[in-house]
BAROMI-607029 format. One line per field, with one value per residue (C-alpha): z, y, x. Coordinates in steps of 0.02 Angstrom, whole numbers, always signed. Last residue first. Example, Ala and Ser with C-alpha at 12.3 -4.5 7.8 and 13.67 -1.06 7.14 Angstrom:
! residues 2
zz [+357 | +390] .
yy [-53 | -225] .
xx [+684 | +615] .
This chain:
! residues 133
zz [-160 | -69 | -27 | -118 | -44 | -204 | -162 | -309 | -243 | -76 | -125 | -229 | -89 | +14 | -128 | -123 | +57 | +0 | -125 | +14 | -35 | -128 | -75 | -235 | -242 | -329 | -316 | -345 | -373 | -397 | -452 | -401 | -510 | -577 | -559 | -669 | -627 | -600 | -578 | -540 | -537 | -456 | -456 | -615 | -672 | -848 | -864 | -1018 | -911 | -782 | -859 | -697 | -696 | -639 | -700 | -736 | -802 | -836 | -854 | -922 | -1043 | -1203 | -1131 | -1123 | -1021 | -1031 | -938 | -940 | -808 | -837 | -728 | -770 | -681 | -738 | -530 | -447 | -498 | -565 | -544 | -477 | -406 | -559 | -664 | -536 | -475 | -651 | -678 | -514 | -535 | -726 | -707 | -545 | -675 | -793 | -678 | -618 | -447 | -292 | -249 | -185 | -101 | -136 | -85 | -132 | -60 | -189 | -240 | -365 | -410 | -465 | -558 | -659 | -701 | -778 | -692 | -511 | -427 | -357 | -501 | -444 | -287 | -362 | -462 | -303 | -190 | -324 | -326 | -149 | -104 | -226 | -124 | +51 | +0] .
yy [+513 | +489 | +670 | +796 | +921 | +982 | +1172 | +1169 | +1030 | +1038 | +1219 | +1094 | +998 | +1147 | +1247 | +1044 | +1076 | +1129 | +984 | +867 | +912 | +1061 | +1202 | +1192 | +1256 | +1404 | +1420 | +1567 | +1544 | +1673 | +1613 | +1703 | +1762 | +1917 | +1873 | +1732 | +1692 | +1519 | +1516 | +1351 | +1307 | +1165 | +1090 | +1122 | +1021 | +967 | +913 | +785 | +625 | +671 | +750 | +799 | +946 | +993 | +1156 | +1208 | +1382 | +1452 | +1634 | +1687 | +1803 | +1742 | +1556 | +1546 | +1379 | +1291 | +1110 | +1053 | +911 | +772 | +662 | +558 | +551 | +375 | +346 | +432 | +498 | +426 | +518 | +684 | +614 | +552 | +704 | +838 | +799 | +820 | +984 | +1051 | +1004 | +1072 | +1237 | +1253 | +1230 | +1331 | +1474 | +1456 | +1432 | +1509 | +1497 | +1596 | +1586 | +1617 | +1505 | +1541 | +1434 | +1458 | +1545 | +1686 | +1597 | +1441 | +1503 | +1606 | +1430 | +1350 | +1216 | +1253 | +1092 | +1109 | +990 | +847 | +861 | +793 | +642 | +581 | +599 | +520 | +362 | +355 | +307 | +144 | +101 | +103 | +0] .
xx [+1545 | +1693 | +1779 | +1867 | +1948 | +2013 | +1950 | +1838 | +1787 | +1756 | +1661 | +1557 | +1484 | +1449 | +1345 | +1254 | +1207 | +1025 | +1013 | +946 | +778 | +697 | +802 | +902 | +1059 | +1149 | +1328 | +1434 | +1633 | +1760 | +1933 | +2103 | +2232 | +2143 | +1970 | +1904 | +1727 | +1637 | +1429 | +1370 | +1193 | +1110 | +923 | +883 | +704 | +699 | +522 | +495 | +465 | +596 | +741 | +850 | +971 | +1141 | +1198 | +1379 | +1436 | +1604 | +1688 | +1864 | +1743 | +1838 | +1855 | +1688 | +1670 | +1497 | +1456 | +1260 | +1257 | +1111 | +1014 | +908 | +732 | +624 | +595 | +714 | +872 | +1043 | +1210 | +1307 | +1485 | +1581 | +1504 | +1505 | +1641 | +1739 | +1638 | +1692 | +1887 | +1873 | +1800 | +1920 | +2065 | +1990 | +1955 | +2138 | +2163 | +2169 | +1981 | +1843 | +1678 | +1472 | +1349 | +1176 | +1033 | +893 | +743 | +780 | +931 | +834 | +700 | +822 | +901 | +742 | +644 | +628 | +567 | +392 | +331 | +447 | +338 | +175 | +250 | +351 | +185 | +62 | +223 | +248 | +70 | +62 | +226 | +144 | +0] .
């Protein structure tokens, strides 16, 4: 009985996800830090987390990370999303800035969930303090 009253709850929730990255910053945990590093090289850390770390979903939910670097504007952008049955829900954005010799970093997080601490999780990486997934 239990399991046939997951699913309605699942389905009704994944709609109170934000779904496009505006939505997100205007209701989100924001972290923002920085990093001795190269923008590139902190593009790279994050994005390489993000990929080995960031997996799965629930129910028929994939999950995808969108990865831009304008090399031109020494700026970078990661989201994490889910596709769940045609909604692509964003539940992290990373914002990553080149400022003289030093790398600014803005996260955006989800409150919807666990994803709250995720600002936290990629600060770690950024910062190669990487732990187990």
């Amino acid at each position: 009985m239990k399991k046939y009253l997951a699913l309605p709850v699942l389905i009704a929730l994944s709609g109170c996800a934000p779904s496009t990255v505006l939505e997100l910053q205007n209701d989100s945990v924001q972290l923002d830090f920085s990093v001795a590093e190269s923008y590139q090289q902190v593009f790279k850390d994050v994005r390489t987390e993000l990929n080995r770390c960031m997996f799965g979903g629930a129910l028929m939910a994939k999950t995808n990370i969108d990865a831009q670097l304008y090399p031109d504007l020494g700026e970078g952008e990661i989201s994490v999303r889910y596709n769940n049955m045609g909604d692509r829900s964003v539940f992290l954005h990373v914002e990553i800035k080149e400022d003289g010799s030093a790398t600014d970093v803005t996260t955006y997080s989800s409150t919807f969930g666990k994803w709250d601490a995720a600002g936290e999780r990629v600060r770690r990486y950024a910062q190669n303090d990487v732990p187990m997934c």
